[in-house]
C-alpha positions in Angstrom: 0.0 0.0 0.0 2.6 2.1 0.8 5.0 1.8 -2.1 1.8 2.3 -4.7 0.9 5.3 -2.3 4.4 6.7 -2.6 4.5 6.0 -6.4 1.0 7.8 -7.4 2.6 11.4 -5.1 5.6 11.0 -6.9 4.0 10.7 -10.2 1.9 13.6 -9.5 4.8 15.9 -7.7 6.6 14.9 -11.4 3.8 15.9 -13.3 3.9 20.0 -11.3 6.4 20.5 -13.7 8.4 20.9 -10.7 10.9 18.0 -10.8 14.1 18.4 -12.8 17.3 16.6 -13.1 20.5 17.6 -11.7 23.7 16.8 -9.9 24.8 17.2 -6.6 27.9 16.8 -4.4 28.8 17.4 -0.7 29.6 16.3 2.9 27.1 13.5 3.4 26.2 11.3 6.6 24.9 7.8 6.3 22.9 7.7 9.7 21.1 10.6 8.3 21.3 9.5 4.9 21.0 13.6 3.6 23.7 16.3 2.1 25.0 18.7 5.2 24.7 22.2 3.9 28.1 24.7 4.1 26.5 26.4 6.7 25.9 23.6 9.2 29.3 22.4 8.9 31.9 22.1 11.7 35.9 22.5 11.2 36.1 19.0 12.0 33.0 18.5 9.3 31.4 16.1 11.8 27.1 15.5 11.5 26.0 18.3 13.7 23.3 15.3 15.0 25.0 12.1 15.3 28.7 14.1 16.0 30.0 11.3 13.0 33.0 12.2 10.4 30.8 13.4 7.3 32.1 11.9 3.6 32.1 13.7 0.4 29.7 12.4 -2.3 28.8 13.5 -6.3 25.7 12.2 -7.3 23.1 12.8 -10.3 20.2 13.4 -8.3 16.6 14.8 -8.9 16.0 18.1 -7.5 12.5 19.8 -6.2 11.5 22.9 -6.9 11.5 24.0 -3.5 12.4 27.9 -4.5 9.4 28.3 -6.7 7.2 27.8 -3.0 8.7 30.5 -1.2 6.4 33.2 -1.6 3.2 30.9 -0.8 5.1 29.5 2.1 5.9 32.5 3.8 2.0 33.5 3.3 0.6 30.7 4.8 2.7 31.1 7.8 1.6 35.1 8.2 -2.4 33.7 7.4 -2.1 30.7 9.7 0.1 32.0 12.8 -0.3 28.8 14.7 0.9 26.7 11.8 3.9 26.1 13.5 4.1 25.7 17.3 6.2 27.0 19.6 6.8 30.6 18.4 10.6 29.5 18.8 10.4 26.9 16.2 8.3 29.0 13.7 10.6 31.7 14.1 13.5 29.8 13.1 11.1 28.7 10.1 10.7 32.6 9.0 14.4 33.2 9.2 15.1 30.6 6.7 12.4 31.7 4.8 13.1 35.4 4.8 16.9 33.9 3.7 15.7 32.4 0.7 15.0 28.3 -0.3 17.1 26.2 -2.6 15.6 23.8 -4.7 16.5 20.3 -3.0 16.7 16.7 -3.9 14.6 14.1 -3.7 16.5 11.1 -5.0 19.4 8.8 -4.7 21.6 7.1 -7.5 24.3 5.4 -5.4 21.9 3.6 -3.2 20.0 0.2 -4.3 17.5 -0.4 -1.7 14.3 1.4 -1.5 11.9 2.9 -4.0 12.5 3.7 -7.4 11.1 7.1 -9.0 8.4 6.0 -11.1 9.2 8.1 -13.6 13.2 6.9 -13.8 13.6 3.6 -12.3 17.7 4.2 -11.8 16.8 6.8 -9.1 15.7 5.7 -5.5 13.7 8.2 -3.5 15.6 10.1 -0.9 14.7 8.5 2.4 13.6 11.3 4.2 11.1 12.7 1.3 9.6 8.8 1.0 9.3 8.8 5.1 6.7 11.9 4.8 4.4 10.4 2.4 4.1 8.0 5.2 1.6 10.1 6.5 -0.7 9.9 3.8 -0.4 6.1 2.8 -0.9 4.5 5.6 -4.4 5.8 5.6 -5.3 4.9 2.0 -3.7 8.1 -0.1 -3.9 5.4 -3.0 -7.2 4.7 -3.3 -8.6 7.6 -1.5 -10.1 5.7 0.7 -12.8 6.7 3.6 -9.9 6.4 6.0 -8.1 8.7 3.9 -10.4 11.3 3.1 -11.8 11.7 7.1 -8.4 11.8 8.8 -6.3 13.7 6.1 -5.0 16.6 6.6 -3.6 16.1 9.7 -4.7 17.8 12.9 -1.1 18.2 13.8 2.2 16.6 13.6 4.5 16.3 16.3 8.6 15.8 16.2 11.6 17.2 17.3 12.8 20.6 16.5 15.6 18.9 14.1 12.9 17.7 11.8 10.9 20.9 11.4 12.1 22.1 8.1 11.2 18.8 6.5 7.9 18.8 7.8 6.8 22.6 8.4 8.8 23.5 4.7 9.2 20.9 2.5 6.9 18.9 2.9 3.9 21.5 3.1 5.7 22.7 -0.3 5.4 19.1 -1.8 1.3 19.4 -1.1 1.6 22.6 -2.9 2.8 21.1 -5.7 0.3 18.1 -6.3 -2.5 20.5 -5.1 -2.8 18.3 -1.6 -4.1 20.0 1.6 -1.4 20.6 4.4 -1.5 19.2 8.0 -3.4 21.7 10.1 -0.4 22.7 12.6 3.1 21.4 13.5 4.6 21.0 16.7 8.1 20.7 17.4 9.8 20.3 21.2 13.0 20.4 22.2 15.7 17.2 22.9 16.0 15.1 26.2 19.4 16.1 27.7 21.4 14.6 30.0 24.3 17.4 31.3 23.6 19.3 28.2 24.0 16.0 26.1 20.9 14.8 24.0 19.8 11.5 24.9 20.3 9.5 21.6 20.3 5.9 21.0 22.2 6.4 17.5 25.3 7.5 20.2 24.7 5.0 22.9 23.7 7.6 25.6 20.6 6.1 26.6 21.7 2.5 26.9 24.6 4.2 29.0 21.7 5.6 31.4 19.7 2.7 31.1 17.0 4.6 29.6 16.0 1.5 26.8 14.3 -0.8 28.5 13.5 -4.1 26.2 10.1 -2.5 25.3 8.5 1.0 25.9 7.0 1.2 29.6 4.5 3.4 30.9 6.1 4.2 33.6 9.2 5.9 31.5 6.0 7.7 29.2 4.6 9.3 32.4 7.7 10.0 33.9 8.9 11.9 30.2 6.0 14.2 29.9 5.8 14.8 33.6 9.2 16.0 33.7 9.4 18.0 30.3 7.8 21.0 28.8 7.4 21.1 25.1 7.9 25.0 24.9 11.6 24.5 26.2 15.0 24.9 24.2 15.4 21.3 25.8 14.2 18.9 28.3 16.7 18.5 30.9 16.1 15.5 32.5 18.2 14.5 35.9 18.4 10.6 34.6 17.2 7.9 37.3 16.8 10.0 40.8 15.0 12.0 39.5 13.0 9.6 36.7 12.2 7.6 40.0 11.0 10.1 42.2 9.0 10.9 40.1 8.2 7.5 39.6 7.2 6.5 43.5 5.3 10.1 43.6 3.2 9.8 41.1 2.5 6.7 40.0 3.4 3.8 43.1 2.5 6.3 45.9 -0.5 8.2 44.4 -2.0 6.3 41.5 -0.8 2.6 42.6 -1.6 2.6 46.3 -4.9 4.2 45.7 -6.2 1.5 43.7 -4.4 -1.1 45.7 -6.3 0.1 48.7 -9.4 0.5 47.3 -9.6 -2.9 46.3 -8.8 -4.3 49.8 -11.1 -2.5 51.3 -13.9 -4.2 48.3 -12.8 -7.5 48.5 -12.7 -7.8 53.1 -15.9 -6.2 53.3 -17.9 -6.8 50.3 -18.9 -9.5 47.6 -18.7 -7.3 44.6 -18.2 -3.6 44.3 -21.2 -2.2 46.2 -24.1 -0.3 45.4 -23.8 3.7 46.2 -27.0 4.2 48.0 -25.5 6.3 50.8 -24.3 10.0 49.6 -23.0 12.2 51.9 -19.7 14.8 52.7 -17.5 15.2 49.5 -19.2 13.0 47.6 -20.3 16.0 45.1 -16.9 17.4 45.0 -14.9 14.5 43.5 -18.1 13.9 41.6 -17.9 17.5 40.2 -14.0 17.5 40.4 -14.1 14.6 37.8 -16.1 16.6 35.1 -13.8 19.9 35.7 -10.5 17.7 35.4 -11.6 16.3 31.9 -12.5 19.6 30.8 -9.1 20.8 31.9 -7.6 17.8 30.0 -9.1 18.9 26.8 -8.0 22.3 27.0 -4.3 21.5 27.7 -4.0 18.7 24.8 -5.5 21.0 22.5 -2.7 24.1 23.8 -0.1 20.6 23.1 0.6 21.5 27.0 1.3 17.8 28.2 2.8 17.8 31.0 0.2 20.1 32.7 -2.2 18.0 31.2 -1.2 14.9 32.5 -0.8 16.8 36.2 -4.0 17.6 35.9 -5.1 14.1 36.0 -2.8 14.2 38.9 -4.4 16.2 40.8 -8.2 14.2 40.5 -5.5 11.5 42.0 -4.0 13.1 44.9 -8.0 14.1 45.3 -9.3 10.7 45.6 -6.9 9.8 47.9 -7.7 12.8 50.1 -11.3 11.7 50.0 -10.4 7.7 51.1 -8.1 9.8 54.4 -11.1 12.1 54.7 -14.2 9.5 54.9 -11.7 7.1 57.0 -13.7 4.5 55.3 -12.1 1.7 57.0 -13.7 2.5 59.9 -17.4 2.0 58.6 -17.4 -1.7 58.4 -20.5 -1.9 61.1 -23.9 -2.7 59.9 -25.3 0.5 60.9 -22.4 2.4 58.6 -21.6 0.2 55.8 -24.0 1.4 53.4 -21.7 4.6 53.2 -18.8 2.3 53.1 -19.9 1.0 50.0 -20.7 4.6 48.2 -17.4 5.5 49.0 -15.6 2.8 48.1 -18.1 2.8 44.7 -16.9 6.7 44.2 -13.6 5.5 44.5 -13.4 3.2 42.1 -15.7 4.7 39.5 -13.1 7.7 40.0 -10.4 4.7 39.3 -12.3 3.8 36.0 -12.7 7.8 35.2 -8.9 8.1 35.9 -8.2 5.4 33.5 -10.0 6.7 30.8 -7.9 9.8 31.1 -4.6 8.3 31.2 -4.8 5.8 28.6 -3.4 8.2 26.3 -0.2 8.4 28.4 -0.2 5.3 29.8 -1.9 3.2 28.1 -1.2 -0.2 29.3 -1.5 1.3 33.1 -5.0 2.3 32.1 -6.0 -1.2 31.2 -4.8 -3.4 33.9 -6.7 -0.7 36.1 -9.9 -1.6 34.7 -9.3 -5.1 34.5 -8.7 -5.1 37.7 -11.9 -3.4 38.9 -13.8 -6.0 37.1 -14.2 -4.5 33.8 -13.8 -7.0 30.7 -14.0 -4.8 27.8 -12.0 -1.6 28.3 -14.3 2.2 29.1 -13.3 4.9 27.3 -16.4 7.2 28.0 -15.1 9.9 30.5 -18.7 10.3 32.3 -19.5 9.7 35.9 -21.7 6.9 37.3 -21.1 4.6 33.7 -19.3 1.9 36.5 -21.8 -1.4 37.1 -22.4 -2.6 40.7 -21.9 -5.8 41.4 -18.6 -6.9 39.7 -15.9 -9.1 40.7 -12.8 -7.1 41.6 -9.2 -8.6 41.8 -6.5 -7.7 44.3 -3.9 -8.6 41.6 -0.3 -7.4 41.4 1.0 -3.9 42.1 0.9 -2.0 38.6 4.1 0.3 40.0 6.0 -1.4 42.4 7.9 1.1 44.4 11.7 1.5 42.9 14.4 2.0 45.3 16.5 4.8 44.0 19.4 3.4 46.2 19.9 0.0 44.6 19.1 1.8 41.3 22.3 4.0 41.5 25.1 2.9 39.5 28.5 2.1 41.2 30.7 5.1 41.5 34.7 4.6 40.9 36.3 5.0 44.0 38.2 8.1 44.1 42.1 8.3 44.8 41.7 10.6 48.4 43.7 10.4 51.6 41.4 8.9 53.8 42.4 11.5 56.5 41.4 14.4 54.1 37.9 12.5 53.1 37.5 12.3 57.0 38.1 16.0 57.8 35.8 17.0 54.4 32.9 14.5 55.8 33.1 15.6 59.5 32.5 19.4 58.6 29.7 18.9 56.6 28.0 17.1 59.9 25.5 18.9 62.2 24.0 17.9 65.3 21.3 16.5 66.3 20.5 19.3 68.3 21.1 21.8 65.5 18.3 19.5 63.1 16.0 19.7 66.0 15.7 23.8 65.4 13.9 23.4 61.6 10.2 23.2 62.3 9.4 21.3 59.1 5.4 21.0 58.3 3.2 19.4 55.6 1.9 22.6 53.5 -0.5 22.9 50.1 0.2 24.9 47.8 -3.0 27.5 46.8 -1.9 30.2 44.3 1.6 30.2 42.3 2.1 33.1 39.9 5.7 34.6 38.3 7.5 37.2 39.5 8.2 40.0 37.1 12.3 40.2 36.0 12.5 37.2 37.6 12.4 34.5 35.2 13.7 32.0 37.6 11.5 32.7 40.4 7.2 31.9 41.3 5.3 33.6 44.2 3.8 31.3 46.4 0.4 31.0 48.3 0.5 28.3 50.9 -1.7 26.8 53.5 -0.4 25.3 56.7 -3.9 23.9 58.5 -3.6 27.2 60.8 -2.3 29.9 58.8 -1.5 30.8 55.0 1.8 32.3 53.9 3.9 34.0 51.3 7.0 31.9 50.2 9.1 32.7 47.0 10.8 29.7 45.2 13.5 28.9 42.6 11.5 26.3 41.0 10.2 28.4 37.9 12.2 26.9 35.4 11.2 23.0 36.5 7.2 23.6 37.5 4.9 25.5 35.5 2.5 27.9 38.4 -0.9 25.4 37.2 0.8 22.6 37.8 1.3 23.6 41.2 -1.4 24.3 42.8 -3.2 21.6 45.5 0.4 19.8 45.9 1.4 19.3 49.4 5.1 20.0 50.1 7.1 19.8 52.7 8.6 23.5 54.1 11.0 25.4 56.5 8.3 27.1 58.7 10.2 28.7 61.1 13.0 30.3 58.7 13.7 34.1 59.1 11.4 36.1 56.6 13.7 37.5 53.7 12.8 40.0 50.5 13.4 38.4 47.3 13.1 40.8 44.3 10.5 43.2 46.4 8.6 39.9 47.7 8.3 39.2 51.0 8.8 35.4 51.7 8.1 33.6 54.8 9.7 30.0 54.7 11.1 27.7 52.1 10.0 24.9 50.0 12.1 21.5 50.1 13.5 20.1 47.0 15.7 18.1 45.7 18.3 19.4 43.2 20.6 18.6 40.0 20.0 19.0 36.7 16.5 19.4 37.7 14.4 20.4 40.4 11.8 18.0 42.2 9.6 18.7 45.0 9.9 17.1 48.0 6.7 15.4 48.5 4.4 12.5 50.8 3.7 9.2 49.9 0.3 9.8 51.0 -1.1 13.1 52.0 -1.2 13.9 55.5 -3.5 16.9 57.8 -2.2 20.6 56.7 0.5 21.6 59.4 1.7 18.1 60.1 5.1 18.6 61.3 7.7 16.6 60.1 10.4 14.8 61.8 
């Protein structure tokens, strides 16, 4: 299907008039299989992607008219200003535009494996012009099928920002040509970097960070969007502490235990999940809470803001788990109180199922064991309360995220050529007593209102509630944690720390975090009364 696909857009890009043949020569790189331009070269003429020695190459190639689109390019970005997303990416996009196109090629002669032009049979299509007629194939572009014809054009295409002028120039410029509609919007994000170093397979960094597991896991998918923003340069990522606190917060402390409870609670006290016939306090908030968190989703998807989409869902967790501490519905096992028992523990796992739904497309394989697990054989995927029956069969079963201990994760370190007297002397005065520790008055905190500080772009005002009192706080964290994303997490802060002005703000405590390449909160592993102090 493909190869005909790819044969009838090449026949019709031909037939524009806009195909010409021509010859080409200069530094070339096999992983990328494309011609470096003079521009992108280094002194050492290494790949500016894979860092590999680049080879010269003369070829007869056919060229594209690239060139002659120019003009209508550069329209259709002024007329569509979202056509390209983030403004970062679509300005580098104008730049080259405003610079000026060259006609490129599409084919290969010294190559013998792939698809031959159909119009000259001794040419193979360039790689990376057949890969975008992917899009279009693979739904029908052949036979214009239904498929075809309801999902093309695209609603948007996502990639990273070293892929953008193939997708958000040429080939929009390639539609032009054989009079094809272009994808709606493009979306480009940064690179995972470790220590300022993309993560790539091609140069063995991930395998060094044991960042490939045999297949993909949902756990590494959550943990991903969680920790990056799509709007950034880059997506620093501090690799495994940080992957794995992120890891036991989210997903085997919030999402994991919750559902493991819930289903313990089912299974001692009742035959199948119960019946709600017993409403009472906060049963309409989580109720409503569901609906609002849905909507949310939708609206951060659409704004391709995913990591504040999926802490959204987050939230709806950290929620539910509030309401099981709340209820104390373990205690309600006597006659005269089980019937609430039951609507709770219903509302819990309808909010289970609801949660599912919204996950699935981050997690996807999270998402179905939770259902199955709750009883459901066919898997939900209407986000609307109340669709959960009574009466199923619900399953312990195995715990989806088993906690990870970041101790045993950590690789061995080289021991170091010190003195052992010096290491001593360095060890003991970094040491405090115990008396000293005693002073911090550490409490449990939520966070109500975050907002950035003007001039300040590393900085977020803070609005936090203590149980007795609310406070100001400023924090470093506005780089690492977008202000929505913030609000309703419990943290963990210095109460009693001298007040300080910070860029005209008064603040009145510190957050806890931890620290490297990235920032992460220091959170609980199950939420705890406002004010709690900790010890």
């Amino acid at each position: 299907m493909h190869k005909r696909g790819a044969e009838k857009f090449l026949t019709a890009l031909y037939d524009s008039g806009d195909v010409y043949k021509g010859s080409y020569e200069g530094h070339y790189c096999r992983p990328c299989e494309r011609f470096v331009p003079e521009k992108e070269l280094t002194d050492e003429k290494l790949c500016p992607i894979h860092k590999l020695p680049l080879e010269w190459l003369e070829e007869e190639n056919y060229f594209f008219r690239l060139s002659k689109y120019q003009d209508r390019l550069l329209a259709h970005f002024h007329e569509n200003p979202d056509f390209v997303y983030p403004a970062a990416r679509r300005n580098e996009l104008l730049s080259i535009l405003d610079s000026g196109l060259e006609d490129i090629s599409i084919s290969r002669s010294s190559v013998s494996w792939g698809i031959s032009l159909p119009f000259d049979p001794e040419h193979i299509v360039y790689v990376w012009i057949e890969a975008l007629m992917n899009y279009m194939t693979a739904l029908g572009y052949e036979t214009d099928s239904e498929q075809y014809r309801t999902f093309w054009p695209a609603d948007v295409h996502t990639m990273a920002k070293d892929i953008t002028r193939f997708h958000a120039l040429i080939w929009p410029a390639m539609l032009m040509a054989a009079n094809l509609p272009l994808p709606k919007q493009v979306v480009a994000h940064g690179f995972l970097t470790k220590d300022g170093e993309a993560l790539s397979k091609t140069r063995g960094i991930c395998h060094r960070y044991g960042l490939v597991p045999s297949k993909p896991t949902d756990w590494m998918r959550s943990v991903i969007i969680s920790c990056a923003n799509l709007v950034s340069e880059t997506m620093a990522i501090t690799v495994r502490i940080v992957w794995h606190a992120r890891y036991n917060a989210d997903l085997a402390n919030d999402l994991g235990n919750l559902l493991n409870r819930v289903l313990g609670l089912v299974n001692k006290n009742f035959e199948g999940i119960p019946e709600p016939t017993t409403s009472g306090e906060f049963d309409n908030e989580i109720t409503a809470m569901a609906q609002t968190t849905a909507e949310k989703l939708d609206e951060h998807i659409s704004a391709c803001a995913f990591d504040v989409a999926l802490e959204t869902i987050w939230e709806f967790v950290r929620r539910i788990n509030r309401y099981v501490q709340q209820t104390q519905v373990w205690t309600l096992a006597k006659p005269e109180t089980k019937p609430r028992m039951g609507t709770i523990l219903y509302n819990s796992l309808e909010a289970l199922r609801f949660i599912s739904v919204l996950i699935s497309p981050f997690v996807p394989d999270t998402a179905e064991k939770i259902q199955k697990q709750i009883g459901l054989t066919e898997f939900d995927t209407v986000a609307e309360w109340g669709r959960l029956p009574v009466g199923l069969t619900v399953s312990r079963g195995e715990p989806i995220f088993p906690r990870v201990d970041v101790k045993k994760q950590k690789q061995k370190q080289p021991k170091e050529a010190a003195q052992p007297k010096q290491k001593k002397a360095k060890e003991t005065s970094r040491l405090v007593s115990f008396a000293d520790f005693q002073k911090l008055d550490l409490r449990v905190a939520r966070i109500l209102s975050a907002e950035p500080i003007e001039g300040a772009d590393r900085l977020l005002k803070l609005q936090v509630d203590l149980g007795t009192e609310k406070r100001q706080m400023v924090a470093g964290i506005a780089e690492h944690y977008k202000p929505e994303a913030l609000v309703g997490k419990q943290v963990i802060i210095v109460a009693n720390l001298e007040p300080a002005t910070i860029r005209n703000v008064e603040s009145h405590g510190m957050i806890l975090a931890g620290s490297g390449d990235s920032v992460v909160l220091a959170t609980l592993e199950t939420e705890m009364p406002l004010g709690t102090q900790v010890r």
